[in-house]
C-alpha positions in Angstrom: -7.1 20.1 -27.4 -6.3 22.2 -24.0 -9.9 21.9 -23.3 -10.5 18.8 -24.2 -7.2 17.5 -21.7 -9.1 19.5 -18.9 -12.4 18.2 -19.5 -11.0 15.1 -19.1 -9.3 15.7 -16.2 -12.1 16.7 -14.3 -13.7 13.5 -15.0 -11.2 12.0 -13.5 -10.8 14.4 -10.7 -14.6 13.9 -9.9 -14.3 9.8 -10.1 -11.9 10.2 -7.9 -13.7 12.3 -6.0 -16.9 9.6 -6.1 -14.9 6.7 -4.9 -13.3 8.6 -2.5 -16.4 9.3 -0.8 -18.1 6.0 -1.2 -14.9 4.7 0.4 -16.8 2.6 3.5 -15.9 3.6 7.2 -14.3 0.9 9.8 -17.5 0.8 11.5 -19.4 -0.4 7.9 -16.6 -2.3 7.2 -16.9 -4.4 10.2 -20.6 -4.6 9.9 -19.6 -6.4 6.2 -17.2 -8.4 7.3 -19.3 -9.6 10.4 -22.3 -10.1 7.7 -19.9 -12.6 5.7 -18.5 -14.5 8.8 -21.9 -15.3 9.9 -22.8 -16.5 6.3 -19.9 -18.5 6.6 -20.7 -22.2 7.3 -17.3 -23.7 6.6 -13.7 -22.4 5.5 -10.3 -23.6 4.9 -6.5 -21.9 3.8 -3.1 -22.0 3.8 -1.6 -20.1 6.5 1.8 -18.6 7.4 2.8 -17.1 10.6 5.2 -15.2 12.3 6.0 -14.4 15.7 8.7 -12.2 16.7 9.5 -11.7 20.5 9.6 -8.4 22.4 13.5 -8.0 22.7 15.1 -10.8 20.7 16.0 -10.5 17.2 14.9 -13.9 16.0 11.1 -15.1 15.1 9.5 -18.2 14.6 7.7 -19.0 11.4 5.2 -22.0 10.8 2.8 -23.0 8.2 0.0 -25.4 7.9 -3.7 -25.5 6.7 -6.8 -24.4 8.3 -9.8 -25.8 8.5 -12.9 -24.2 10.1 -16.9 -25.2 10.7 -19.0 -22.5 12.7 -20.0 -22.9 14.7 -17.2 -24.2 17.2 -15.1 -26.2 15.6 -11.6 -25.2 14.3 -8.3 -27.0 13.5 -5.1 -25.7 12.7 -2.3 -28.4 11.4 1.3 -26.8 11.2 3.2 -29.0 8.9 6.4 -26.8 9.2 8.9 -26.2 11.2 7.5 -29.0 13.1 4.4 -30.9 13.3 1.8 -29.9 15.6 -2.1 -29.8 15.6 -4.7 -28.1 17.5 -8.0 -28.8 17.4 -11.5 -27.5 19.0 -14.7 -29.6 18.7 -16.3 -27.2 20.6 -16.1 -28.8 23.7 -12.2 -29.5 24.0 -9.5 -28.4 22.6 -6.3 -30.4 22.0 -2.9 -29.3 21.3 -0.6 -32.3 19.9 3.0 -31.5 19.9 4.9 -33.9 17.8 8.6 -33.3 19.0 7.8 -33.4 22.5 5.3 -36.1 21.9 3.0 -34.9 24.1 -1.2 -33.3 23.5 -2.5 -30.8 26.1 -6.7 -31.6 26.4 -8.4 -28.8 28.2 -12.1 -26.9 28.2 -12.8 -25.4 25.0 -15.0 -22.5 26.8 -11.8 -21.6 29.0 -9.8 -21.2 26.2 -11.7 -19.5 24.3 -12.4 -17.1 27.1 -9.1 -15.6 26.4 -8.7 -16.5 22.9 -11.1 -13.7 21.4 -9.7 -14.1 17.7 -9.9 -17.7 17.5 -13.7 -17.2 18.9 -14.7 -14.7 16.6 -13.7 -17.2 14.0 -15.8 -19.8 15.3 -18.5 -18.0 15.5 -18.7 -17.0 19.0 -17.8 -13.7 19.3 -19.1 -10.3 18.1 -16.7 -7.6 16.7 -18.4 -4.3 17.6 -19.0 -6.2 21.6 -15.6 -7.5 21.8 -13.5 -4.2 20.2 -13.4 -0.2 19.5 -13.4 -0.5 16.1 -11.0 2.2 14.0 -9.1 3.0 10.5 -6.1 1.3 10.3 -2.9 3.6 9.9 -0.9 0.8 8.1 -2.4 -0.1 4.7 -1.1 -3.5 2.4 -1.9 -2.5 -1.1 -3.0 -6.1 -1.4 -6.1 -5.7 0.2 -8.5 -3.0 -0.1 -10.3 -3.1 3.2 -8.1 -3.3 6.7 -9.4 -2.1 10.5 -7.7 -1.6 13.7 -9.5 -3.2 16.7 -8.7 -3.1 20.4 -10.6 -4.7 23.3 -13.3 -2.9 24.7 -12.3 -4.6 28.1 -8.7 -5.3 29.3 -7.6 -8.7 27.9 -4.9 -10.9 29.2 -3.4 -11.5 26.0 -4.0 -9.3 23.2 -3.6 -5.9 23.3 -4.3 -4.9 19.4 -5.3 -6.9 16.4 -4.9 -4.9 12.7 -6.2 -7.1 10.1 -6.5 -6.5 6.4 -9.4 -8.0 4.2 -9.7 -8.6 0.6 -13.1 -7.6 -1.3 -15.3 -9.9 -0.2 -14.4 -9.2 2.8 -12.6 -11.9 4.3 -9.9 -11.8 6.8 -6.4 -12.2 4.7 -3.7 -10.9 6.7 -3.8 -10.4 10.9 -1.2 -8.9 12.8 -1.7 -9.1 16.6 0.2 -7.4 19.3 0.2 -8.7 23.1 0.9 -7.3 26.3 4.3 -8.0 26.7 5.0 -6.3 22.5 5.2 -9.8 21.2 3.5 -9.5 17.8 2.2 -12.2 15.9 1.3 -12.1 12.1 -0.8 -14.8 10.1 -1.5 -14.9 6.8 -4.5 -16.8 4.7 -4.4 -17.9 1.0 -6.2 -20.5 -0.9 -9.5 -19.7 0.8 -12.6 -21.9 0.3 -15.7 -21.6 2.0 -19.2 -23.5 2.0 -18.4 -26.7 1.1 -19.2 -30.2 3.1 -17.0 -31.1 5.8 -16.1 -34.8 6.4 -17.3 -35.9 10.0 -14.3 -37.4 11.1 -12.4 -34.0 10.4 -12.2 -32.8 14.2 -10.9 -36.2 15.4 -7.5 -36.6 16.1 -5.8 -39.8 17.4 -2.3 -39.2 18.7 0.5 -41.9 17.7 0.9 -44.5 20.3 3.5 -43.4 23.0 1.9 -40.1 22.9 1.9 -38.4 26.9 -1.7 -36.9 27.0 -2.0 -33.7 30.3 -5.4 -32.8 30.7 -5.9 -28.9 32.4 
């Protein structure tokens, strides 16, 4: 019986062992999850996100659906605490802001210029161009997969995005840190990809009264 207990914990030892080392690296395991954004026509989920200010001990929380159609076309509707909607068509994006009753239009290529997670979504940027690539130190036993990345060149905005994948390698959980130590998480759930998108699911009229700035 002794033998047979250690016999069988050396099996285990040595799976262990196996998985151990096939355990992927952050640089395969953004190769992967680059390989299934690119195979990625269209996507929507259910997002939550936080945002909790440098220095202040309260946060803002919102939630909403996503909807996404690579390339260059994105829309985020936040249906709580209020209503807003931001959409790119991939030439414009527009930022309606119910409670103040105003949308922002402006350049979609600006934007996106200093927007480098939104454009990786939409298919316009590259993760091994746009970041150093490492392990991340802070695992979510939810998700198997998770990387650290920083931009290669000094951006405006972020200064570190940690994201967390689940096995098929699709972003699930993204917590991003700017400049000032703001940090912003978002999470996705109810993910669908590859199905048809309506055409009329980028437009967005505002309701009458609405004061519309163009930058």
């Amino acid at each position: 019986m002794k033998y047979r207990m250690i016999f069988l914990v050396s099996i285990l030892l040595a799976t262990a062992s196996s998985a151990a080392a096939a355990a992927p690296s952050p640089a395969e395991i953004a190769v992967r999850l680059q390989q299934v954004y690119d195979a990625t026509h269209t996507l929507s989920a259910v997002f939550t996100q936080k945002t909790s200010l440098k220095g202040s001990s309260r946060s803002r929380e919102g939630r909403g659906r996503l909807l996404l159609a690579r390339p260059g076309r994105i829309r985020w509707d936040y249906e709580t605490p209020d209503e807003q909607v931001i959409i790119c068509d991939g030439s414009e994006i527009r930022m309606y802001f119910a409670a103040s009753k105003q949308l922002i239009a402006s350049d979609a290529g600006r934007y996106l210029a200093n927007d480098i997670t939104t454009s990786f979504f939409m298919g316009r940027g590259r993760i091994k161009d746009d970041f150093n690539i490492s392990a991340n130190p802070v695992e979510d036993s939810r998700f198997p997969y998770c990387l650290r990345l920083v931009p290669k060149k000094p951006h405006p905005q972020v200064s570190r995005i940690d994201v967390w994948l689940d096995s098929s390698y699709y972003i699930r959980r993204l917590v991003l840190l700017d400049n000032f130590g703001s940090v912003t998480e978002i999470e996705l759930a109810d993910i669908r990809t590859n199905f048809k998108v309506a055409a009329d699911a980028f437009a967005f009229i505002p309701p009458e009264g609405t004061e519309i700035i163009r930058q």
